[in-house]
C-alpha positions as CSV (number, residue, x, y, z in Angstrom):
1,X,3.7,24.6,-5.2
2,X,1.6,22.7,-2.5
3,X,-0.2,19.9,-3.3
4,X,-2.4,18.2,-0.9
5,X,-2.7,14.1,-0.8
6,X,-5.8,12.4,0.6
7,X,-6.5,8.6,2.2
8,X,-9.9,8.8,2.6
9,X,-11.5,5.7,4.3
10,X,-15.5,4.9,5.3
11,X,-15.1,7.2,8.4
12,X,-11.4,8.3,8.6
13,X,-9.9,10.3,6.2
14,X,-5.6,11.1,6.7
15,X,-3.8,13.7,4.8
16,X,-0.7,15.3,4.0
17,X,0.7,18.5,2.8
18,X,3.5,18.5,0.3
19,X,6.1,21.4,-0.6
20,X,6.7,20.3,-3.9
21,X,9.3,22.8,-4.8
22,X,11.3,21.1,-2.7
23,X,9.4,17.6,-2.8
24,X,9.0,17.8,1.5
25,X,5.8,16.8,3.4
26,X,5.2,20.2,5.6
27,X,1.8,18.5,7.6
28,X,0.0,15.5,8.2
29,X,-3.0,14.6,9.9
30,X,-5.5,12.6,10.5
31,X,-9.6,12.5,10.9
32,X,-11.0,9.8,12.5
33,X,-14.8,8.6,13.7
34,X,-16.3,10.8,10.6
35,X,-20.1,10.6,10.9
36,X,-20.0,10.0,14.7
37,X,-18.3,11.9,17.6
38,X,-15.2,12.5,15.6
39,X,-11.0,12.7,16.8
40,X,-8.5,15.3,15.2
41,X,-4.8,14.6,14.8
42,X,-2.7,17.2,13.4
43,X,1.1,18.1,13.0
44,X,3.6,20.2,11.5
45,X,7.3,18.6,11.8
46,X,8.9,22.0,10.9
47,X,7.2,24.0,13.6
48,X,7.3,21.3,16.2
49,X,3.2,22.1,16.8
50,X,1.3,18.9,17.3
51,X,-2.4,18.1,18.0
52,X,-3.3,14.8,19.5
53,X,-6.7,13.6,18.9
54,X,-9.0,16.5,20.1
55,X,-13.1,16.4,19.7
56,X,-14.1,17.2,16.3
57,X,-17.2,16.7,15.2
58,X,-17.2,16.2,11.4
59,X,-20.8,14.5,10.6
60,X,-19.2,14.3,6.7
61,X,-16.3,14.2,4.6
62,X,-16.7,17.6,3.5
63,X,-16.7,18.6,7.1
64,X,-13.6,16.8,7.6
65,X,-12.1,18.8,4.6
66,X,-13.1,22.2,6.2
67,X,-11.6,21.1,9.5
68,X,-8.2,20.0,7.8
69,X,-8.1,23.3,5.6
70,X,-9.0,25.3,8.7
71,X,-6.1,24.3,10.5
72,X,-3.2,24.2,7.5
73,X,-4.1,27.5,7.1
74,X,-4.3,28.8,11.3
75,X,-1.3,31.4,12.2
76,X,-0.3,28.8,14.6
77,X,-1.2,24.7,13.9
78,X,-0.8,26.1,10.2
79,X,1.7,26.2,7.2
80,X,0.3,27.9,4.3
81,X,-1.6,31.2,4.8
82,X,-4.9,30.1,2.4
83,X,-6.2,27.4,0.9
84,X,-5.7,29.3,-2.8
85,X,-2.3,27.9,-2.1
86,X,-3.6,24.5,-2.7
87,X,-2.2,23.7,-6.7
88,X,-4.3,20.4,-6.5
89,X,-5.6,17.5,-4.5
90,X,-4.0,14.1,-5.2
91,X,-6.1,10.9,-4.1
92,X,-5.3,7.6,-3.0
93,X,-7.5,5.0,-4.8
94,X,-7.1,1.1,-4.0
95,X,-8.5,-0.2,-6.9
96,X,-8.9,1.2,-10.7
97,X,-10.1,-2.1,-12.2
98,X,-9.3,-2.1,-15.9
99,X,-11.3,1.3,-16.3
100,X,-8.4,3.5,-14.4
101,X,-5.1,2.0,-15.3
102,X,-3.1,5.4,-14.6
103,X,-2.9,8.2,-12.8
104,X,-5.8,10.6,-13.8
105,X,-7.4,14.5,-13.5
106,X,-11.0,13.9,-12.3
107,X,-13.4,15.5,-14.7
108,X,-16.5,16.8,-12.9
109,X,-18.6,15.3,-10.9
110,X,-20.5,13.6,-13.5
111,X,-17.2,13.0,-16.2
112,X,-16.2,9.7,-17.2
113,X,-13.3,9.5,-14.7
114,X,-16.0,9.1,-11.5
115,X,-18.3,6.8,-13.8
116,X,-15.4,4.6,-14.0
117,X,-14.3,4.7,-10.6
118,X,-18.3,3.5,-9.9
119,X,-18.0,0.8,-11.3
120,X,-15.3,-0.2,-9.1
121,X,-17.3,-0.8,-6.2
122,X,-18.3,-4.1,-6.9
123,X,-14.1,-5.1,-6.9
124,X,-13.6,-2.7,-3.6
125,X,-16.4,-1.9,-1.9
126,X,-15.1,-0.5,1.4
127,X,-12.5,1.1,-0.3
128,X,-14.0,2.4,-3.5
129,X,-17.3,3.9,-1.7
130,X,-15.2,5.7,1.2
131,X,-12.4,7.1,-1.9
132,X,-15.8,8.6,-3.2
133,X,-16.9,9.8,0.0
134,X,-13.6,11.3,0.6
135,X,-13.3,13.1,-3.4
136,X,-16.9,14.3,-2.7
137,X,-15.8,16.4,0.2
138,X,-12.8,17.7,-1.1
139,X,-14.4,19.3,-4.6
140,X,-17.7,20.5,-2.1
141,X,-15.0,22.5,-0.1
142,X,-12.6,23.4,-3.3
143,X,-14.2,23.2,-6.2
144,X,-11.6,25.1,-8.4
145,X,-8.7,22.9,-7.2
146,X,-7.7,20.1,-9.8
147,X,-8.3,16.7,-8.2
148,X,-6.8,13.7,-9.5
149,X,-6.8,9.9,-8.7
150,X,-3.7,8.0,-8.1
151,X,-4.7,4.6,-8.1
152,X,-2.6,1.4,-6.3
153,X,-3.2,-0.6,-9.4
154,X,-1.5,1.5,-12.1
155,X,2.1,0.1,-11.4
156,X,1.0,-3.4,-12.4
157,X,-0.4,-2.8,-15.3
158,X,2.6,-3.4,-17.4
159,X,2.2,-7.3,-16.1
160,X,1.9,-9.6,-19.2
161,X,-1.7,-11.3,-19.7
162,X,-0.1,-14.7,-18.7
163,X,0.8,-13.7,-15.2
164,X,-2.6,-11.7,-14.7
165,X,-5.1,-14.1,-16.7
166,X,-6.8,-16.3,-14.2
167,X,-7.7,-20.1,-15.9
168,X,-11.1,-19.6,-15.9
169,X,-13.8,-19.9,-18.3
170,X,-12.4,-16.7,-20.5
171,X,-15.8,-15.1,-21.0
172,X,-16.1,-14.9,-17.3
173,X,-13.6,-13.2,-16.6
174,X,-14.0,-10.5,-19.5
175,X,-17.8,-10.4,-18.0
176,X,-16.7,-9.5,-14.3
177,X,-13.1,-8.3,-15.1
178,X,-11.9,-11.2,-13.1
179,X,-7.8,-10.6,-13.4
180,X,-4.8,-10.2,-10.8
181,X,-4.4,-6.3,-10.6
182,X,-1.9,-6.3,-7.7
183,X,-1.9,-3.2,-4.6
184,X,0.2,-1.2,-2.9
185,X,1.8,-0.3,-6.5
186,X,2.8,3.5,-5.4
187,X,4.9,1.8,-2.5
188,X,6.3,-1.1,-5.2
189,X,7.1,2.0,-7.9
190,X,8.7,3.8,-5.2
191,X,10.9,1.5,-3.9
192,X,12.2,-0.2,-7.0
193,X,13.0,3.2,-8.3
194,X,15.0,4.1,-5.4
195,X,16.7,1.0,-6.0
196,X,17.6,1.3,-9.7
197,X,19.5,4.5,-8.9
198,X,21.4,2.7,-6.1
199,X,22.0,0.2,-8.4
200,X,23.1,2.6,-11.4
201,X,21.2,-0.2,-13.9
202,X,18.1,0.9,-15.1
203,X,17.7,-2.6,-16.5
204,X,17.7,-4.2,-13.3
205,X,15.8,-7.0,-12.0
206,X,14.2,-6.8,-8.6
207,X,11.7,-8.1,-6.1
208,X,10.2,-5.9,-4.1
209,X,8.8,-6.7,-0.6
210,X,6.4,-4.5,1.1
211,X,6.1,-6.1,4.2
212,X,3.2,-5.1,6.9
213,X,-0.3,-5.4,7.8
214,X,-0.8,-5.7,4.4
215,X,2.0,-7.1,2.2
216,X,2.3,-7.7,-1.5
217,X,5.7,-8.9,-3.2
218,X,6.4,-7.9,-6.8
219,X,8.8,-8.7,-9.5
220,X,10.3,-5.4,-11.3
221,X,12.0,-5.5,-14.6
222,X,14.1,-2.0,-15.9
223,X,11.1,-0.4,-13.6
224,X,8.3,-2.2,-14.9
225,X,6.3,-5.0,-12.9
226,X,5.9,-8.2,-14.7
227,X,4.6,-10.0,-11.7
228,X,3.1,-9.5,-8.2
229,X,1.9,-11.5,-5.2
230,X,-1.3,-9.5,-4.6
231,X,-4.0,-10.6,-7.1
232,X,-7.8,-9.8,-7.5
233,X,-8.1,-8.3,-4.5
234,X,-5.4,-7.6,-1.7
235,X,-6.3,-10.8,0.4
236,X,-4.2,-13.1,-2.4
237,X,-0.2,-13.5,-1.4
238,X,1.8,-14.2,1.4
239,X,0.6,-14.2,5.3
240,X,-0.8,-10.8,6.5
241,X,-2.2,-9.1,9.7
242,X,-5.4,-10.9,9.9
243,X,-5.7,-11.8,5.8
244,X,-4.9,-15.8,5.2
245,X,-2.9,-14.5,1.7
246,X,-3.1,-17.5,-0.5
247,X,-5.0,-21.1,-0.2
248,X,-6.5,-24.0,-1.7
249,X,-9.7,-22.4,-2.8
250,X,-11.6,-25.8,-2.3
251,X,-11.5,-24.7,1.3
252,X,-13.7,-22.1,1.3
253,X,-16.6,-24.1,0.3
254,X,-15.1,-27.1,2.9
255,X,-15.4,-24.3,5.6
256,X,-18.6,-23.0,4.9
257,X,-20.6,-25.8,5.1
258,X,-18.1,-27.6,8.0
259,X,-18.4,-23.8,10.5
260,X,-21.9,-23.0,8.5
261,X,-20.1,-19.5,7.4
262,X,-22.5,-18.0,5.5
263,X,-21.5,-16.4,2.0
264,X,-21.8,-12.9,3.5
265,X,-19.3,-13.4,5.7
266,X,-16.7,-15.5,4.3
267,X,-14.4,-12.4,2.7
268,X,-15.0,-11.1,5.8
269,X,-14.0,-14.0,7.9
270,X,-10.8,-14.5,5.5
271,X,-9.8,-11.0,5.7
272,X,-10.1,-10.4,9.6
273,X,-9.7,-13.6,11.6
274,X,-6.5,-15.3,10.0
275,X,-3.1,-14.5,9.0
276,X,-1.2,-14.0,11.9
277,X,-3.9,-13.2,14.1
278,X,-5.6,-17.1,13.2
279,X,-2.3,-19.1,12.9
280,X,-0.4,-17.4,16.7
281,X,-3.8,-16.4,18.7
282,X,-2.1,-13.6,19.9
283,X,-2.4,-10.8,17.6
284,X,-3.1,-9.3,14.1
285,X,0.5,-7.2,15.2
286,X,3.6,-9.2,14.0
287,X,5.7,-7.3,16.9
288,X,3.4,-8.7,19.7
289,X,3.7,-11.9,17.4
290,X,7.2,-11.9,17.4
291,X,7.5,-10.8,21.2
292,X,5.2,-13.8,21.5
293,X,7.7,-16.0,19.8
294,X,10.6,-15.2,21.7
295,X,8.8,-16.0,24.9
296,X,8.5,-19.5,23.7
297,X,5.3,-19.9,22.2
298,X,5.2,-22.2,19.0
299,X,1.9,-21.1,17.3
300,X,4.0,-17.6,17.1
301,X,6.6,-19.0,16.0
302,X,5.4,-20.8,13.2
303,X,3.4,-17.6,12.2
304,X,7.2,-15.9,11.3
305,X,8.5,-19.3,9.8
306,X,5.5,-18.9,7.3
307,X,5.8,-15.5,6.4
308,X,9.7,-16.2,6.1
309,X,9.1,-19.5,4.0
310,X,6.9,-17.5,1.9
311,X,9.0,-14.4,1.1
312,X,11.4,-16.8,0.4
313,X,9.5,-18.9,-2.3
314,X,8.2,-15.6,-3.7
315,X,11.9,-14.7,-4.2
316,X,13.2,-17.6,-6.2
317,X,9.9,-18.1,-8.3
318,X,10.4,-14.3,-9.8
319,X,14.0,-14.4,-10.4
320,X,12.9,-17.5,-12.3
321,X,10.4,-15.6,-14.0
322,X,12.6,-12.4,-14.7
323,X,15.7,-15.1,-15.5
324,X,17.9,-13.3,-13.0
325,X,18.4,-11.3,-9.9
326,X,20.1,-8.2,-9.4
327,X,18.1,-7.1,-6.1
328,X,15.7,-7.6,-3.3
329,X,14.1,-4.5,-1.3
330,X,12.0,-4.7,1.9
331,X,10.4,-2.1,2.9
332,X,6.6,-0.4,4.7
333,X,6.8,-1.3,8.6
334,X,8.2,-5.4,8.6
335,X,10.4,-5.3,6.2
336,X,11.6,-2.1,7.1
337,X,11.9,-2.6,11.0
338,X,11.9,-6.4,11.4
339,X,15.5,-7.9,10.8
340,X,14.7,-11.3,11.7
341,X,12.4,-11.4,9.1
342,X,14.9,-10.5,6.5
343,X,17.7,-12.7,8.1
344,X,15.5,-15.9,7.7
345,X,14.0,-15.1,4.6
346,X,16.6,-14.7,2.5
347,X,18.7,-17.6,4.5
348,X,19.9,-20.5,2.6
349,X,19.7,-18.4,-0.4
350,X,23.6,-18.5,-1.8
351,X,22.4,-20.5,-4.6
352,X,20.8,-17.4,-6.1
353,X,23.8,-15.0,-4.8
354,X,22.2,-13.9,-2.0
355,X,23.9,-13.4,1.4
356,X,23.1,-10.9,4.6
357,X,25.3,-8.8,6.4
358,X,24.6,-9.8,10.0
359,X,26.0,-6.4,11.2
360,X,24.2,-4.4,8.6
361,X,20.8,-6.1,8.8
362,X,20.8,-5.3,12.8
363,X,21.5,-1.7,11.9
364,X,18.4,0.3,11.4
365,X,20.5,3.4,9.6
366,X,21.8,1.0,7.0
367,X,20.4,0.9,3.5
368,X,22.7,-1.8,2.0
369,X,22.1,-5.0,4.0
370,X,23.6,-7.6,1.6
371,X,27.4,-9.0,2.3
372,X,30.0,-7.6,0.2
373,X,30.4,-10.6,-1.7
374,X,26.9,-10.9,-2.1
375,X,26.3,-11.0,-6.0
376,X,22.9,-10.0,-5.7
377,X,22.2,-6.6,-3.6
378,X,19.6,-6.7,-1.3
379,X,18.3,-2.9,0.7
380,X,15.7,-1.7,3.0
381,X,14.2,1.3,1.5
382,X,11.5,3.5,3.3
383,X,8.7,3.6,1.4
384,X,7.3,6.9,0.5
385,X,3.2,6.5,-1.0
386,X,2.2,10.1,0.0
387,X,5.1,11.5,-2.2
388,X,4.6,9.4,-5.0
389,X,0.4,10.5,-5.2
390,X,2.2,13.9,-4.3
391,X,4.4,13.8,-7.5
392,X,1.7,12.4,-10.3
393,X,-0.8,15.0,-9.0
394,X,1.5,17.8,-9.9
395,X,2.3,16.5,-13.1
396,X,-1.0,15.7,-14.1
397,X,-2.2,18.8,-12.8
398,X,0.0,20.8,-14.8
399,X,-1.1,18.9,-18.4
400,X,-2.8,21.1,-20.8
């Protein structure tokens, strides 16, 4: 059965093709500039065809569909011979709020499950209006198809209300469910479940870092999150890209009036000119960062020590939480690809039974990165998202 999962962004919209008879991703591709001049990417591993950003005008979502459709099903770019082989469309959604807490079959256009994602909009704005955009296009160009919404959120709702609660006035937050719902939860479920079969202990207890432009760090007991950096939205946490992660929130006020940042662009201003970007003045890119640092430039440096320092604290304070430690996983494009950010995160850590292989940490094939006498395990896992959405859409599809 083939089952088709869909990113859809405010003028982008990626995708990829699964085969899940044999759970393997047989396309991918990506639309970009919807609405204005448009750019098609396109390939198919398997056949070794590839299409590099050609002209496409798509002036809508639904266009972008047809053009996607059009070419998984051409004799040549193509790997399915009709769009009837489609079993259903699985949807990446940022942010369910406390409306969409698991996966879920869309009902209609006008059922309860788009209501709810609606109301969303206020908690995700950019993401929630482009996921609409996005499902809009894909029932317009297959309406029979089952479409259903797998939503980043789900994973942490299994946190307990002391760890999402924020201490504010408690009719507030029930007003504008004001809570820590966490991200990236398909990549967190993922990894952690790779992990408790390396581990052979379903009762495990693990912290999970997804390390990239975006990264979230989450505490995983026997597969259920009890904890995660991330909170209301995805700018809480450690360092990111361009996102500051977590602060003192008296400075946002200081700031305002001090830079006269008006309220319409402070989220903005937090979300696109800090992290690493405002800390090393070189880039939102922890490679040029890092490439940065080793030339000798201090601002870069201090960038890594942070991020380090922070995966670090992250690491201690949930095996405090979970009262013990059985693993750490890094994974998504740092942690998966950046050794020296493992090596000096988890540094100075024996205390907690954590030490690195040197030899295995420099060795991009290697899954186990933890010394031999290192009580607690610690493994880079590639994150897999798509399959994940890929796998819940099946399912779900398949309920009666």
């Amino acid at each position: 059965m083939f089952v088709l999962v869909v990113n859809a962004g405010s003028s982008s919209l990626k995708y990829q093709l699964f085969d899940m008879d044999r759970s393997e991703m047989l396309a991918k591709g990506l639309c970009e500039r919807i609405g204005t001049d448009g750019l098609f990417s396109h390939q198919v591993p398997s056949k070794g065809v590839e299409i590099k950003k050609i002209a496409a005008p798509m002036p809508t979502h639904a266009d972008a569909v047809s053009l996607l459709v059009k070419y998984l099903t051409d004799p040549v770019y193509g790997c399915i011979r009709e769009m009837s082989e489609i079993s259903a469309v699985g949807h990446r959604i940022v942010h369910g709020g406390p409306w969409l807490i698991d996966s879920v079959r869309i009902d209609g256009p006008d059922g309860k499950v788009l209501s709810d994602l609606r109301k969303c909009v206020d908690l995700a704005p950019l993401h929630t209006k482009a996921h609409l955009q996005g499902i809009e296009g894909c029932m317009q160009v297959m309406p029979d198809v089952p479409q259903v919404l797998v939503m980043d959120t789900a994973f942490h709702q299994t946190m307990p209300k002391k760890a999402y609660f924020y201490p504010l006035p408690y009719e507030i937050c029930e007003k504008y469910a004001i809570r820590r719902y966490g991200f990236h939860g398909t990549s967190h479920r993922y990894v952690s479940g790779k992990a408790l079969e390396l581990l052979g202990n379903p009762n495990a207890k693990i912290v999970t870092c997804h390390l990239g432009n975006g990264s979230s760090i989450s505490a995983v007991n026997a597969g259920k999150c009890v904890d995660t950096s991330m909170g209301f939205t995805p700018l809480d946490g450690v360092i990111m890209g361009s996102r500051c992660g977590g602060i003192d929130p008296a400075i946002v006020p200081f700031l305002m009036e001090k830079e006269h940042i008006p309220v319409s662009e402070m989220g903005d201003w937090m979300n696109k000119k800090c992290g690493f970007l405002g800390v090393s003045g070189v880039s939102s890119d922890l490679r040029d960062v890092g490439a940065a640092a080793e030339a000798g430039d201090e601002r870069a440096r201090l960038s890594l020590d942070i991020l380090a320092y922070q995966i670090k604290k992250y690491v201690g304070a949930y095996a405090a939480a979970m009262n013990g430690l059985d693993a750490v996983v890094f994974t998504a494009g740092i942690g998966e690809n950046n050794p020296d950010i493992r090596r000096e995160s988890m540094a100075d850590m024996e205390f907690l039974g954590i030490r690195i292989d040197p030899v295995r940490n420099a060795d991009r094939s290697a899954t186990r990165i933890s010394a031999d006498d290192s009580r607690v395990q610690v493994f880079v896992i590639p994150t897999n998202e798509e399959l994940v959405i890929a796998s819940d859409t099946l399912r779900i599809s398949q309920q009666k």
